[in-house]
C-alpha positions as CSV (number, residue, x, y, z in Angstrom):
1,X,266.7,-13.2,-118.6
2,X,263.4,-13.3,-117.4
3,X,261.3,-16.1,-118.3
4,X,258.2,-18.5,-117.9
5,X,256.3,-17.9,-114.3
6,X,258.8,-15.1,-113.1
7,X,258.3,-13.1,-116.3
8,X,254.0,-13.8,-115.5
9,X,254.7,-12.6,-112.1
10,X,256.6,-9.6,-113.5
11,X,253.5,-8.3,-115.5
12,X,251.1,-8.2,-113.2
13,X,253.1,-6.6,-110.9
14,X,254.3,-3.8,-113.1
15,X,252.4,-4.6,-116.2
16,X,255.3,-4.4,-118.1
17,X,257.1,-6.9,-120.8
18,X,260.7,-7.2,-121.0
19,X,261.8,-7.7,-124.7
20,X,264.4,-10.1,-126.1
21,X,267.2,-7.0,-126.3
22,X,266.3,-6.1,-122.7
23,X,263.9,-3.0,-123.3
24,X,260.7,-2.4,-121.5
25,X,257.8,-2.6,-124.3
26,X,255.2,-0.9,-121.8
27,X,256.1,2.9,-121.3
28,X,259.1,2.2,-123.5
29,X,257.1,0.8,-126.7
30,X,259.4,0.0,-129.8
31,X,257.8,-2.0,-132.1
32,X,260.2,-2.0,-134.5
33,X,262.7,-3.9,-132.2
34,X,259.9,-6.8,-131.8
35,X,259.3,-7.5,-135.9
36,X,260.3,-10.8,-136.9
37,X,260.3,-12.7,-140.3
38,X,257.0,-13.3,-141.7
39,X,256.1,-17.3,-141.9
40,X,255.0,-18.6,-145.2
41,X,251.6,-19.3,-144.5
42,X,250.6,-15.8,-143.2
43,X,250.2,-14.6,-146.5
44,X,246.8,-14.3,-147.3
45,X,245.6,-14.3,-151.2
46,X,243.4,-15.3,-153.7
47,X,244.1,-15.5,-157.5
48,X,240.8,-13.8,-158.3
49,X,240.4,-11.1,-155.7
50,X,242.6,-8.4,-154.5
51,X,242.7,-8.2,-150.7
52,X,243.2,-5.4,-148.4
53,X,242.4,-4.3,-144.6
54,X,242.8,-7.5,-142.1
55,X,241.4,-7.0,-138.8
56,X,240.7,-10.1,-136.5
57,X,239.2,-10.9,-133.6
58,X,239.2,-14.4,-131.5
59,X,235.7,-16.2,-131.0
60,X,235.0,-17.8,-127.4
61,X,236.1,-21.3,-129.2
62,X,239.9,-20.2,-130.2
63,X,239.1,-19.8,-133.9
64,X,240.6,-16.6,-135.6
65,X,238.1,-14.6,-137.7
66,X,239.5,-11.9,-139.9
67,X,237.2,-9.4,-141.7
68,X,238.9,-8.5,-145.0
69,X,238.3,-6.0,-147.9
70,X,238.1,-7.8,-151.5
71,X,237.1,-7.1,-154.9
72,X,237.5,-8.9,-158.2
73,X,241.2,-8.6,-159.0
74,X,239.9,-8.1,-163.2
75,X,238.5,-5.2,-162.4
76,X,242.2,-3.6,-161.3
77,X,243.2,-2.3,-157.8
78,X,241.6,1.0,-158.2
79,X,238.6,-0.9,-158.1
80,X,238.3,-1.2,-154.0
81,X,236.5,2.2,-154.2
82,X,233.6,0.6,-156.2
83,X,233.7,-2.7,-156.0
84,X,235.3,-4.0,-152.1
85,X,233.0,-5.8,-149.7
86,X,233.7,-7.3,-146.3
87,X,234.7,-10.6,-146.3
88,X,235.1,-13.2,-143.8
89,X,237.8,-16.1,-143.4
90,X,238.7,-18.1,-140.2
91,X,242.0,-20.2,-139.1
92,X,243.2,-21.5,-135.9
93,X,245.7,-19.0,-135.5
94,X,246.3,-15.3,-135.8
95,X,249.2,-16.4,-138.6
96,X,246.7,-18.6,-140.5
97,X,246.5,-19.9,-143.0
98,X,243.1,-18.5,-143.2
99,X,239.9,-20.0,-145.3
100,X,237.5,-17.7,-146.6
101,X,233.8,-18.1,-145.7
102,X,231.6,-16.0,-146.9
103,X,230.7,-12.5,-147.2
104,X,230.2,-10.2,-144.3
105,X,229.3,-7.4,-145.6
106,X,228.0,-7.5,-149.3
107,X,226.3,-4.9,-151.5
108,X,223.1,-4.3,-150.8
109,X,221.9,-0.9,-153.8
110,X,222.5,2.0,-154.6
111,X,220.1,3.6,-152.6
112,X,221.8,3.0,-149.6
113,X,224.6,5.3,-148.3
114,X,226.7,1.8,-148.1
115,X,225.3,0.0,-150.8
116,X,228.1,-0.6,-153.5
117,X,231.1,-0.8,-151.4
118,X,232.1,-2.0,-147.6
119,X,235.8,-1.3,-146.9
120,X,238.4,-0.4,-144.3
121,X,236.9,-3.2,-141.6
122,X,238.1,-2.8,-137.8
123,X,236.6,-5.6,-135.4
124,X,236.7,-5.8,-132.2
125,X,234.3,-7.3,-129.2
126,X,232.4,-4.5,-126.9
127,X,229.6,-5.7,-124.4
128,X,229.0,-9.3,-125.4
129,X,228.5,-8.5,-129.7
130,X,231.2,-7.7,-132.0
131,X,230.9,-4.9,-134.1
132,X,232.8,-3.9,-137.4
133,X,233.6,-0.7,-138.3
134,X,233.8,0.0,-141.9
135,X,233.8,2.4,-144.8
136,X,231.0,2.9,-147.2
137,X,229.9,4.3,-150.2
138,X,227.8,4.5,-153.4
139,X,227.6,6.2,-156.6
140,X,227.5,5.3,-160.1
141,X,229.4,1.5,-159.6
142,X,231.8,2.2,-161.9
143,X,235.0,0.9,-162.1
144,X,237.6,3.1,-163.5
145,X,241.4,3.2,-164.4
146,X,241.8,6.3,-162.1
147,X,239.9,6.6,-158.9
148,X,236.1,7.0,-159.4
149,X,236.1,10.1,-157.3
150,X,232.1,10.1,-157.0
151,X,232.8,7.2,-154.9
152,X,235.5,8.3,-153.2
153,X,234.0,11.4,-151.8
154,X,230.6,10.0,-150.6
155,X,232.8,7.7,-148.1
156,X,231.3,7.7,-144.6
157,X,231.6,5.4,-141.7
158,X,229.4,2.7,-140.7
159,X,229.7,-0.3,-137.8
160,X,227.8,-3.8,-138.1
161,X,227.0,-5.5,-135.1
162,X,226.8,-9.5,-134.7
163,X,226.1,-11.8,-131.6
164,X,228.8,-13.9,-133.0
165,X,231.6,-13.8,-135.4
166,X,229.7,-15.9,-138.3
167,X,227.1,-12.9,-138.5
168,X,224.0,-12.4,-139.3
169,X,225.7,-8.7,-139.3
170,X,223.2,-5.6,-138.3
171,X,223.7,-2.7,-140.7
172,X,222.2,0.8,-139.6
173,X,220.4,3.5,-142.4
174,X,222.9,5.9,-141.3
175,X,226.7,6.1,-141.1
176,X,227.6,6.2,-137.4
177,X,229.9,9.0,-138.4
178,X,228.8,11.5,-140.8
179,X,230.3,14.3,-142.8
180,X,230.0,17.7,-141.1
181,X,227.0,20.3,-142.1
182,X,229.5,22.6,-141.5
183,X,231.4,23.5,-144.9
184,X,234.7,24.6,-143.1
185,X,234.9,21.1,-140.6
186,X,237.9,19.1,-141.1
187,X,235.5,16.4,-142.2
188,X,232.8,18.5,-144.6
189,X,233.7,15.9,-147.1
190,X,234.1,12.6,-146.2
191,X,234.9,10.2,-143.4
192,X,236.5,6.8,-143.6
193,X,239.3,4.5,-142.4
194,X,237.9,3.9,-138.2
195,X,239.5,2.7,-135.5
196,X,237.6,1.7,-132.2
197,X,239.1,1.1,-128.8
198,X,237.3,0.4,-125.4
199,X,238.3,3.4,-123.2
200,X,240.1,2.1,-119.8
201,X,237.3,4.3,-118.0
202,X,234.5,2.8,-120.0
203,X,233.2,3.8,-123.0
204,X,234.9,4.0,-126.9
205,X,237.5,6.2,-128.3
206,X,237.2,6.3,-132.5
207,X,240.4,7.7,-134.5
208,X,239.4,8.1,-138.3
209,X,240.3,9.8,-141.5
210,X,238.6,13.2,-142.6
211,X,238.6,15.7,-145.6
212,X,238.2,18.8,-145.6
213,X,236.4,21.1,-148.7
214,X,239.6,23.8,-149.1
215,X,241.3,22.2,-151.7
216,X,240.9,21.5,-155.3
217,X,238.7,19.4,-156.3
218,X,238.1,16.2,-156.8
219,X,240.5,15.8,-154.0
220,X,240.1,18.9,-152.3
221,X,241.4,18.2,-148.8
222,X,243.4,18.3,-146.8
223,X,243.4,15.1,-145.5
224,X,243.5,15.0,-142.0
225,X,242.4,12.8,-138.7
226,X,240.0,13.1,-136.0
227,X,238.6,11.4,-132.8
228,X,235.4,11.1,-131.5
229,X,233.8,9.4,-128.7
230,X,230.8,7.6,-127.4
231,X,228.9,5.3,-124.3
232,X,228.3,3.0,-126.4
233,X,230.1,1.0,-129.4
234,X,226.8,1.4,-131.9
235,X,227.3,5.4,-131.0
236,X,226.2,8.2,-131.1
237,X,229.9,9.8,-130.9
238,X,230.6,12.7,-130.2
239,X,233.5,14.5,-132.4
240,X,236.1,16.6,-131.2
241,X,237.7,18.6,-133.8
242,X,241.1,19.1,-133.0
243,X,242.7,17.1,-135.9
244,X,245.8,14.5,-135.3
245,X,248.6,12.9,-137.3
246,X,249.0,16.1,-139.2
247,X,252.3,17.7,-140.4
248,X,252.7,21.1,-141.0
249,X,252.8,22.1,-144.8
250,X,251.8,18.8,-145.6
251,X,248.2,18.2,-146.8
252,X,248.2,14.7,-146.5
253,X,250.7,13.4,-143.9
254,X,249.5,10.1,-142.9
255,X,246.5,7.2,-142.9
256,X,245.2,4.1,-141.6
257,X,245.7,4.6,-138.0
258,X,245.1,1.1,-135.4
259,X,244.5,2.9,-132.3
260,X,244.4,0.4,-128.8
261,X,244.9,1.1,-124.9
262,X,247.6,-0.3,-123.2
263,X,248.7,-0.1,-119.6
264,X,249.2,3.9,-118.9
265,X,248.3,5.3,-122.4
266,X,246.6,5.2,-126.2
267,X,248.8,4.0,-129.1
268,X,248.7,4.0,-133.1
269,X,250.3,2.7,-135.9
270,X,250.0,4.8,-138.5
271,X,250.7,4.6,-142.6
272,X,253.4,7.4,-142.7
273,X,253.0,8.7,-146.0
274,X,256.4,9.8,-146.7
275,X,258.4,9.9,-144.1
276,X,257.4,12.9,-142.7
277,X,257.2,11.2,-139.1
278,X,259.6,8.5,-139.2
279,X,262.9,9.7,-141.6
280,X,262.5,6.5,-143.6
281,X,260.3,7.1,-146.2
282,X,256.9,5.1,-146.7
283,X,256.4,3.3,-143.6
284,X,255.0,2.6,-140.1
285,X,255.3,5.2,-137.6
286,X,254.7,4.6,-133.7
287,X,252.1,7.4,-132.0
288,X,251.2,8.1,-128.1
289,X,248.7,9.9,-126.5
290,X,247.8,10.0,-122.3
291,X,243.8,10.9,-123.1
292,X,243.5,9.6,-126.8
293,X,243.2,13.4,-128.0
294,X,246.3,15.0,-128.2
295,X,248.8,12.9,-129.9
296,X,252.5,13.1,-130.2
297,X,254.9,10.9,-131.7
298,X,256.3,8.1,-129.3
299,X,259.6,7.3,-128.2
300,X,260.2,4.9,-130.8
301,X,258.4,6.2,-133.4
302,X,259.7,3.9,-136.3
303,X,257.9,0.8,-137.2
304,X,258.3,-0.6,-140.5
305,X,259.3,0.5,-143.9
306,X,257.8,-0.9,-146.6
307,X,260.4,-4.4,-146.9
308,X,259.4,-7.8,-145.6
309,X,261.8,-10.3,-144.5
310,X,260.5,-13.9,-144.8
311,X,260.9,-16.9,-142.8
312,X,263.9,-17.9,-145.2
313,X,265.7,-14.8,-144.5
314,X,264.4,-13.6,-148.0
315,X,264.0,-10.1,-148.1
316,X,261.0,-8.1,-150.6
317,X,261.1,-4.5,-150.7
318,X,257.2,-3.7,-151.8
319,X,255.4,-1.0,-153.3
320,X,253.0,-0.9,-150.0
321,X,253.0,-2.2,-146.3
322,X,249.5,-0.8,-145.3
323,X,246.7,-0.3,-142.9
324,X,248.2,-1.6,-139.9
325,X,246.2,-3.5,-137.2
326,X,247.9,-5.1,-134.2
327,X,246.5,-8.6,-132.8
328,X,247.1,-8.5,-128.7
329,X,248.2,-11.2,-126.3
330,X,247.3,-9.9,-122.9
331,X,247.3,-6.8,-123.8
332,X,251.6,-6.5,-124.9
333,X,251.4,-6.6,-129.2
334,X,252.0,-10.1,-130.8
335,X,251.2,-9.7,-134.4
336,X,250.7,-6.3,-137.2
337,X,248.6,-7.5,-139.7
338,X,249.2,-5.2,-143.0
339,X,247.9,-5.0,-146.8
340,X,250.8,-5.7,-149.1
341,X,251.1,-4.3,-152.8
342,X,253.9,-6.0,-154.1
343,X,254.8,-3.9,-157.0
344,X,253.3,-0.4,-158.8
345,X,250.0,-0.7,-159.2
346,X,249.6,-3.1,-156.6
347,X,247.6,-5.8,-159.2
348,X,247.2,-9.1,-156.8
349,X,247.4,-7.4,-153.2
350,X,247.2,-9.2,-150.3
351,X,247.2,-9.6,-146.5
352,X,250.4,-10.8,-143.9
353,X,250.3,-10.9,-140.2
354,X,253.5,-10.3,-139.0
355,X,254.6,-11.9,-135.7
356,X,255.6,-9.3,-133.1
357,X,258.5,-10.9,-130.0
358,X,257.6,-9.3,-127.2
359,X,260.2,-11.5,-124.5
360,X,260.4,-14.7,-123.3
């Protein structure tokens, strides 16, 4: 068994971990092997809100700050399309227990193209500021039982920009990625759910969630993924339109893809709809790429279904395990934060950050 200086030593000489069972988790990535029982105070909640979307970063200080959708929990879940902002809470440790601060992102009118709902935060810490990608929309504020599909389709994504994790946060007139002029792009209707990564040559790769006008509507569709890239993290990025994560037949495979570089090559985590990628149904499912634009399923591709097993050996089989973001210690994964629906409906959701074993 490697261990303590020798399994230091190790990594910087091959920059690979060894895992508990024995197998590599550089090249040889399974992190479905490295889940372990969630602790009970790295459930995130709040009796009036329901939460979604935890990304965190680490300030210079040691203090965790996760940027997390909310909205009033009266209003019912379909209400994060109207009514979510960017909120802000801070623990000691990427497990928590987190305390909510204040409000990162808040409404600021109609009139803007983000000015009744922030959503679908990503943070991360590129050239001395951090900057948090979001979602954002307007329309007619109004909360409904089904989705408000106004809202829905005038999704576009943004990114905020702070010298330090407590804000004030910089929001731009413009989305940083906008729908397509052209009527037949993969993305001619809407944009949303990013994901940001410093590329190992410099610059920033984006992954994030498109529609397309061909289908029905309100939906139309299909729903698909894209990249784009850029010099700088505030943009401007430049698309490419070769969609990812699709399935053939199917017009909405998969969502919520973390992207991140590690060692040799990109990697996501990425919602699998159904199970077209993994075999299991709704869960987790593992993706690889060597330039972060052509993507193919990894060597372990499985994840996560949708059941948690908690520190008492409980185990919860929930209606959602969602949008997936992966907290890195020197650069091997150490925790998946997820959004949790407990049952149909998904009334009272919440945030858990799953601890990851990557050896010892």
């Amino acid at each position: 068994m490697i261990t303590g200086r020798i399994l230091l030593v190790f990594v910087l000489l091959t920059g690979v971990v060894k895992a508990a069972d024995g197998e590599a988790v550089g090249d040889d990535l399974d992190i479905g092997t490295m889940i372990q029982p969630v602790p009970v105070k790295a459930k995130f909640c709040d009796p009036e809100y329901d939460i979604w979307c935890g990304s965190m970063v680490r300030s210079d200080d040691g203090k965790c700050h996760l940027y997390y959708s909310r909205w009033p929990r009266k209003l019912g879940h379909q209400a994060w399309v109207t009514h979510s902002e960017v909120a802000h809470a801070v623990a000691d440790n990427p497990f928590g227990p987190y305390k909510h601060v204040d409000v990162a992102l808040p409404a600021r009118g109609k009139d803007f193209w983000d000015g009744l709902c922030t959503h679908n935060p990503t943070v991360i810490k590129a050239n001395g500021k951090y900057c948090i990608y979001y979602m954002g929309n307007t329309g007619d504020g109004q909360a409904t039982k089904g989705l408000n599909w106004v809202h829905r389709n005038n999704q576009r994504i943004g990114v905020a920009v702070a010298i330090t994790p407590d804000g004030p946060w910089q929001r731009f007139d413009k989305p940083v990625i906008d729908v397509s002029a052209d009527a037949d792009a993969p993305d001619a209707l809407m944009t949303s759910n990013p994901s940001v990564t410093p590329q190992p040559g410099g610059g920033f790769l984006m992954v994030y969630k498109a529609v397309a006008k061909k289908g029905k509507p309100p939906f139309y569709g299909p729903v698909t993924h894209l990249t784009a890239t850029s010099d700088s993290p505030t943009g401007p990025f430049k698309k490419n339109y070769h969609t990812i994560f699709g399935k053939e037949g199917v017009t909405f495979a998969a969502e919520d893809p973390f992207v991140w570089y590690g060692k040799d090559r990109y990697w996501a985590v990425v919602k699998d709809n159904a199970g077209h990628f993994t075999n299991r149904g709704k869960s987790l499912a593992l993706f690889e790429s060597k330039d972060g634009l052509d993507w193919q399923l990894a060597k372990h591709p499985f994840v996560s279904t949708t059941e948690i097993t908690w520190a008492d050996g409980s185990k919860q089989k929930m209606d959602a395990l969602e949008r997936p973001q992966v907290w890195l210690e020197n650069g091997i994964p150490a925790v998946l934060f997820c959004a949790v629906g407990e049952k149909r409906g998904r009334d009272g959701s919440f945030n858990i950050q799953i601890p990851l074993k990557a050896g010892k």
